[in-house]
C-alpha positions in Angstrom: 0.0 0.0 0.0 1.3 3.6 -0.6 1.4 5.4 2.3 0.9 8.9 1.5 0.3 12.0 3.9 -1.8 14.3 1.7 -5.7 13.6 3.9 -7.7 15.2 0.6 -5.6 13.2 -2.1 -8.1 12.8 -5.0 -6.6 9.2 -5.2 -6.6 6.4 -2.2 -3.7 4.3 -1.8 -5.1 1.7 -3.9 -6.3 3.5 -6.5 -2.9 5.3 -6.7 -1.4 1.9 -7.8 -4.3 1.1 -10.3 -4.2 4.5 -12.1 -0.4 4.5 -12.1 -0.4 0.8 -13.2 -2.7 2.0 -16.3 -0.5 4.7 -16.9 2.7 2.8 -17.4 0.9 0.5 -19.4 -0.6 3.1 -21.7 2.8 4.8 -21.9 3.9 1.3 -23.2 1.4 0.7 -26.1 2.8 4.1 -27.3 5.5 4.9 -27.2 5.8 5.4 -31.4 3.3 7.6 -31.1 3.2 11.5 -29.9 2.8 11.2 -26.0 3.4 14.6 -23.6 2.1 14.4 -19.9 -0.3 17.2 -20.4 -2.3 14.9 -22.9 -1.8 11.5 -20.0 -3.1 13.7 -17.4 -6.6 14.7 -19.6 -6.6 11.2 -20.6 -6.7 10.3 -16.9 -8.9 13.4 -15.4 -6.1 14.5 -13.2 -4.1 17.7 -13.5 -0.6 17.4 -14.5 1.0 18.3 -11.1 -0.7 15.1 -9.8 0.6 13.2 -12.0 4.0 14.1 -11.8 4.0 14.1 -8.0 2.2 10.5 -7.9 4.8 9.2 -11.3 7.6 10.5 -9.6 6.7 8.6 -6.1 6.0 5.5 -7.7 8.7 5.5 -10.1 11.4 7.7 -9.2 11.5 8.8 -12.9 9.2 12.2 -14.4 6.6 11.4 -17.1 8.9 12.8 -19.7 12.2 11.0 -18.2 10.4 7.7 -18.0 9.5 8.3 -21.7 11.8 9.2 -23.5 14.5 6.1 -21.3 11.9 4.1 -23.4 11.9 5.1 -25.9 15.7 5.4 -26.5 15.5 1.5 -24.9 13.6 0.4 -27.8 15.7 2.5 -30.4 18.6 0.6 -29.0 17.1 -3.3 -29.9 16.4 -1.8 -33.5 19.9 -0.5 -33.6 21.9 -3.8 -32.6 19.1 -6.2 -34.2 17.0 -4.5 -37.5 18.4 -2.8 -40.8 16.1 0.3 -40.2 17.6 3.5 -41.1 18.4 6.0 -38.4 16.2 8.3 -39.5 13.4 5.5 -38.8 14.2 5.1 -35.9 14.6 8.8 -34.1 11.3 9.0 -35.8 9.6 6.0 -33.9 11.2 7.4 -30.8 9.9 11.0 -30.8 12.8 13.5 -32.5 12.0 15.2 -34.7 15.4 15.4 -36.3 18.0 12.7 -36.4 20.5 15.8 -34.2 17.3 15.6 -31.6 17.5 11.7 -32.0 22.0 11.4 -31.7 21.8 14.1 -28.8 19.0 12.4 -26.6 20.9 9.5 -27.4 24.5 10.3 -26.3 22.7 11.6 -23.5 21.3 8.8 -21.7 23.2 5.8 -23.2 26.6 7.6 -23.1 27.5 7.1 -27.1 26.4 7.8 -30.5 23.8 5.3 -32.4 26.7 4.5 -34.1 29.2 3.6 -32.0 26.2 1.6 -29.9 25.9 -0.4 -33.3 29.5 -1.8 -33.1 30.2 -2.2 -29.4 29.9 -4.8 -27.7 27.8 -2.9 -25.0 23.8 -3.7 -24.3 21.8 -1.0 -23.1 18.1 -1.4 -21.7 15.9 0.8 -19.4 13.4 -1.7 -17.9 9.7 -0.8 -17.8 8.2 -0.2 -14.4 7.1 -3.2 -12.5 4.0 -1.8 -10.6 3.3 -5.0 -8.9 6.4 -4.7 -6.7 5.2 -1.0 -5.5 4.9 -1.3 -1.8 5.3 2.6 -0.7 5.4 5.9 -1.7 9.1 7.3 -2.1 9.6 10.9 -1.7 13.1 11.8 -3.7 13.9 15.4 -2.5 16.2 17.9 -0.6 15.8 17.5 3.2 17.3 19.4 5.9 18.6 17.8 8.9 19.3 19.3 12.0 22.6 19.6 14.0 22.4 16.4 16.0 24.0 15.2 19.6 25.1 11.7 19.0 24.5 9.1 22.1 25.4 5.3 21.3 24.1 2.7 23.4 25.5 -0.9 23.6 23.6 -4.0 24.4 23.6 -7.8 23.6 20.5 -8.3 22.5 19.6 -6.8 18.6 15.7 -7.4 19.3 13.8 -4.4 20.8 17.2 -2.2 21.2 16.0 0.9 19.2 13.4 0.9 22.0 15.5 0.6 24.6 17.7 3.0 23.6 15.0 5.4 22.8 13.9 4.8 27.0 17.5 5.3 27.9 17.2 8.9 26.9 14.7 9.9 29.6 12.5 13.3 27.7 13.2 13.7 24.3 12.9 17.5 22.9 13.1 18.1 19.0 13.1 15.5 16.4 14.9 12.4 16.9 16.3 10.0 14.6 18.4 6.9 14.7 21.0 4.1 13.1 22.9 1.0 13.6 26.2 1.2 15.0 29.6 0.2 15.3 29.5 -3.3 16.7 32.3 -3.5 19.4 32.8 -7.4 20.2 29.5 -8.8 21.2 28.2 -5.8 21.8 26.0 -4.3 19.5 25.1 -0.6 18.9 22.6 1.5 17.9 23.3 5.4 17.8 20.6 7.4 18.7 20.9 11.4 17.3 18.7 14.4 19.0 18.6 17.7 17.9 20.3 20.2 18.5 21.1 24.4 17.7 22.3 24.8 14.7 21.7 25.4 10.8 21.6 21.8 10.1 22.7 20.2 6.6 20.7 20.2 3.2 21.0 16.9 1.1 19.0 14.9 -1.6 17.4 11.8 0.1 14.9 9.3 -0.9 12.4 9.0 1.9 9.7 7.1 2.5 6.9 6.3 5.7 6.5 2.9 7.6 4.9 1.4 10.8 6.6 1.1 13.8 6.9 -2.7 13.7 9.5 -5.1 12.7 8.5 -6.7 9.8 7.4 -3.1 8.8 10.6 -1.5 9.1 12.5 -4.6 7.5 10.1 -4.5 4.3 10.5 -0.6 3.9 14.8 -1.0 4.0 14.2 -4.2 1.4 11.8 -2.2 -0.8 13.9 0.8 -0.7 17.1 -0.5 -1.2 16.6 -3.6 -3.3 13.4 -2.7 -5.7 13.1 1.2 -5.5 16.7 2.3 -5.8 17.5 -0.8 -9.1 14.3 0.9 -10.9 15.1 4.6 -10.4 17.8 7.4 -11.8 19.2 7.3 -8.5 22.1 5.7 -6.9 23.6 5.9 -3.0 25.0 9.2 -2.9 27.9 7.4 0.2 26.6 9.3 3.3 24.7 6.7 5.1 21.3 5.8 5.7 19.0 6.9 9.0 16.0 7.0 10.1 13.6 9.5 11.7 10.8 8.5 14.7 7.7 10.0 14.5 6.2 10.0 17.8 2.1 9.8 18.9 1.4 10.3 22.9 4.5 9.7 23.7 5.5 6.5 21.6 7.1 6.6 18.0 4.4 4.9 16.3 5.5 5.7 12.6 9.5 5.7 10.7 10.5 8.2 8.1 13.3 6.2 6.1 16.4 8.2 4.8 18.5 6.8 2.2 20.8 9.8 0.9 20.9 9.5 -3.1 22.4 11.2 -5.8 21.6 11.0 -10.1 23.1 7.8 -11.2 26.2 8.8 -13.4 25.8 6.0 -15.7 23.1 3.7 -16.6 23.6 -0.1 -16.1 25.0 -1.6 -19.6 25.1 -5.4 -20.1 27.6 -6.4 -21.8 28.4 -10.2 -24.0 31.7 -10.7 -22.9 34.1 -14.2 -22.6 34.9 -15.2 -19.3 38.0 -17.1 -18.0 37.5 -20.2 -15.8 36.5 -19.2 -12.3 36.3 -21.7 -9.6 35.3 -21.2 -6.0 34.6 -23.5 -2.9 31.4 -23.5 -1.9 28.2 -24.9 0.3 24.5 -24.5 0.0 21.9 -23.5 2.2 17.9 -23.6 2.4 15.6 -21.9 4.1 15.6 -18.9 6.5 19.1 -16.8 6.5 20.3 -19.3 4.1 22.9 -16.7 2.3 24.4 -15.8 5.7 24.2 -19.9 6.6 26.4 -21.0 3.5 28.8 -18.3 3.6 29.4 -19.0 7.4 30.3 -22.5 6.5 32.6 -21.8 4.2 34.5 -19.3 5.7 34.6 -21.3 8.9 36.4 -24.2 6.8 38.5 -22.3 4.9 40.0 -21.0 8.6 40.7 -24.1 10.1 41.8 -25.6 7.1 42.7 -22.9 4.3 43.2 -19.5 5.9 45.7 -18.2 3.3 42.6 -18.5 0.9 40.9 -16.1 3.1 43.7 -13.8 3.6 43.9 -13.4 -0.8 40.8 -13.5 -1.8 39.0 -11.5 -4.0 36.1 -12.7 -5.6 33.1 -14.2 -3.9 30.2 -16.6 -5.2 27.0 -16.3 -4.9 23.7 -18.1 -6.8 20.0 -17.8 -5.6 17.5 -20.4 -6.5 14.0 -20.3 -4.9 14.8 -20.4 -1.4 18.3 -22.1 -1.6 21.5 -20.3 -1.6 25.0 -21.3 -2.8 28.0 -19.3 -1.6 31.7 -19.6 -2.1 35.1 -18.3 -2.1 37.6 -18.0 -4.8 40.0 -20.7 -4.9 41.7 -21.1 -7.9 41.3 -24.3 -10.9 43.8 -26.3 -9.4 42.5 -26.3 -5.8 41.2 -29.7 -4.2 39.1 -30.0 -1.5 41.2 -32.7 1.2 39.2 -36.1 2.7 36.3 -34.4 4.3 35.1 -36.2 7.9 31.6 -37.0 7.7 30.5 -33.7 9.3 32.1 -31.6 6.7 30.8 -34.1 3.8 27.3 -33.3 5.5 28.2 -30.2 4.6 27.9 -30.1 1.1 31.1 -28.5 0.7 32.5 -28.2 -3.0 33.9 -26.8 -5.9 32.5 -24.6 -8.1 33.6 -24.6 -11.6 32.2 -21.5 -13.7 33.2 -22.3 -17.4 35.0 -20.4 -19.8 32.7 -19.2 -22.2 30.2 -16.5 -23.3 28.2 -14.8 -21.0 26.0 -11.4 -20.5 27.2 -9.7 -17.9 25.5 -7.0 -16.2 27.4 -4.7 -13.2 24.9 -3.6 -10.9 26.1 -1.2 -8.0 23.2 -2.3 -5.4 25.2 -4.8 -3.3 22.4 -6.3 -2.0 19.3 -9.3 -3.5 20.5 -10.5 -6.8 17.6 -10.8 -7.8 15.9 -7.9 -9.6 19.5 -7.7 -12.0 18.8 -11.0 -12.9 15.1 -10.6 -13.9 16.4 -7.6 -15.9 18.8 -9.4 -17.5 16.1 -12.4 -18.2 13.8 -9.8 -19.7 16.4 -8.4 -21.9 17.8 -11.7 -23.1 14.5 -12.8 -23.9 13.8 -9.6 -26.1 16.2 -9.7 -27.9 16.1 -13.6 -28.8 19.6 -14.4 -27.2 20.1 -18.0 -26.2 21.2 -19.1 -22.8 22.5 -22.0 -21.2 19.2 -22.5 -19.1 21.4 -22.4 -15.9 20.9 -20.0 -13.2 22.0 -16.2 -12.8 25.1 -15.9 -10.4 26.9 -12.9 -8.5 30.5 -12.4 -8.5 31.4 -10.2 -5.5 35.3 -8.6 -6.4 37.4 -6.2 -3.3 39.9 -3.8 -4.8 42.7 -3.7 -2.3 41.3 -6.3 -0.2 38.8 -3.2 0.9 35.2 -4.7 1.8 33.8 -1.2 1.8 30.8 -0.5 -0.5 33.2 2.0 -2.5 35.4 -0.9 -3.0 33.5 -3.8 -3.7 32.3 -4.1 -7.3 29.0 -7.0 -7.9 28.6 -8.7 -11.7 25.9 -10.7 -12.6 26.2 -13.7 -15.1 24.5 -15.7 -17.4 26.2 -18.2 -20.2 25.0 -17.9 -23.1 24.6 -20.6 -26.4 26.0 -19.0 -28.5 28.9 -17.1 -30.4 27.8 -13.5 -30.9 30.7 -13.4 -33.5 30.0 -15.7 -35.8 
């Protein structure tokens, strides 16, 4: 449901989705065609502020962005895959003039038509998928006050925002709040009050949850995983936060902050050959499976390997329903010693990634694989390329042996049948 804090909105939450939903969809069916948001919002009986406002929190693209991404999109399959002229095809996607058409072009995709034509480079700007829409997000300049920073230690993660929150005694001014700096087993959670002081102006992407749980833990997922893949934004570096919103006395509602910037580049897939990878690795099912598998091999790899730990740089990991398979680098000529039955229980092995063709697609949202992959699914099946029928995978690669965001770069694969060469 959106959550939305406008009491006379013309729309409900639902509605919201449904309109927007038909939107997108009649944006879709034409895009050859003349399309301004003035003419959506008649279409729609809604002005065109409404629209832009509701777009833009659903989305996190304007009308006119979402379009023309598109259309450009599209222009790009007829470039790589048709014999249409250029002319053709700046016509289909709106320009008037083939300048209009090479300009708009350069501009989002980051190179002429023609160089597009010969590179090896894929781009693709994925239409919206309304059915993962869960809340409204806000992308806009917020000011935050000067804050006084208390951290507060304690050895159990459940229920410690609340009892940090209690540890302050009365709280004056607006109050926010984020994880901290484990120390041992102790774990942190800083809690920051306001303060004098002219406070700092920065572009965030915000959006309004429940004080529960399973609330707050959807709102980070959807914002992080879904929202952020989908829009022109990417983690502007400062950190995330968030803000409690308090009703007699008791926060009853969070304001999410996750600090954003434009993204710089769009996401290009590229068909690339790979070199033989090959990492150890063990599966897991079920609930925290990821974590599970990864634990396991890294806990082998010390007792057993530790130099392996110490070098490496590249980390496995596949997704498949609700099973996870994790590994470490380790190199083709690595064998795995006589396990004891505990460690054959296990299900410790090795990985071998074959050298071949693949689509590869960087994505710099370190988190669920999973909504790369489906983009890369989409635009594989598009454009009628062939794959292996094997799953997606995630290659995790440090620089420096850094595990810092800024220096951890995520890839995601999929072999392909065949040569696009030949």
């Amino acid at each position: 449901m959106i959550i939305t804090g406008e009491k006379n909105s013309i729309h409900t939450a639902g509605n919201k989705l449904r309109y927007i939903n038909t939107v997108l969809t009649f944006i879709e069916r034409r895009l050859t065609e003349e399309l301004n948001p003035e003419t959506i919002a008649e279409i729609f009986y809604i002005s065109r502020s409404q629209l832009y406002r509701d777009f833009y929190a659903c989305t996190g693209h304007s009308v006119k962005e979402y379009i023309r991404k598109r259309r450009i999109s599209n222009a790009c399959e007829k470039i790589k895959y048709s014999d249409k002229p250029l002319s053709v095809i700046a016509d289909d996607s709106g320009c008037e003039t083939i300048q209009a058409f090479h300009k708009q072009f350069k501009s989002i995709v980051g190179m002429t038509p023609l160089e597009y034509r010969k590179g090896d480079t894929y781009f693709y700007f994925f239409p919206y998928a309304i059915n993962e829409i869960s809340l409204a997000v806000k992308v806009g300049a917020e000011t935050i006050p000067e804050c006084d920073v208390k951290r507060f230690y304690d050895s159990c993660l459940i229920g410690i925002e609340d009892r940090a929150i209690a540890s302050l005694g009365e709280i004056k001014g607006r109050l926010f709040g984020r994880n901290g700096k484990q120390i041992g087993n102790r774990l942190c959670y800083d809690l920051m009050t306001e303060r004098r002081g002219a406070g700092k102006t920065d572009l965030y992407a915000t959006c309004t949850v429940n004080y529960n749980e399973p609330e707050i833990n959807d709102g980070w997922n959807y914002l992080y995983n879904i929202w952020l893949h989908a829009s022109m934004f990417e983690e502007s570096g400062e950190g995330y936060f968030e803000e409690y919103i308090f009703s007699g006395g008791k926060p009853r509602k969070l304001k999410l902050y996750l600090p954003v910037k434009k993204r710089k580049a769009q996401q290009h897939i590229v068909i690339t050959d790979v070199c033989e990878m090959a990492f150890i690795t063990a599966r897991e099912k079920g609930h925290n499976a990821e974590r599970r598998a990864s634990e396991k091999v890294m806990a082998f790899l010390q007792e057993h390997h530790p130099l392996i730990i110490r070098n490496a740089r590249r980390f496995y990991v596949c997704a498949e329903d609700n099973t996870y398979e994790c590994g470490v680098e380790c190199g083709g000529n690595f064998r795995l010693p006589a396990l004891s039955d505990a460690q054959a229980g296990d299900g410790l092995e090795i990985k071998l990634i074959p050298a071949g063709q693949y689509a590869v697609l960087p994505d710099n949202c370190l988190g669920d694989i999973s909504m790369g992959a489906a983009k890369m699914d989409l635009w594989l099946k598009n454009n009628g390329i062939a794959d292996e029928n094997e799953p997606f995978f995630a290659v995790y690669e440090t620089a420096d042996g850094k595990f810092d965001n800024e220096n951890i770069c995520m890839k995601i694969y999929k072999r392909l049948k065949f040569d696009t060469n030949g």
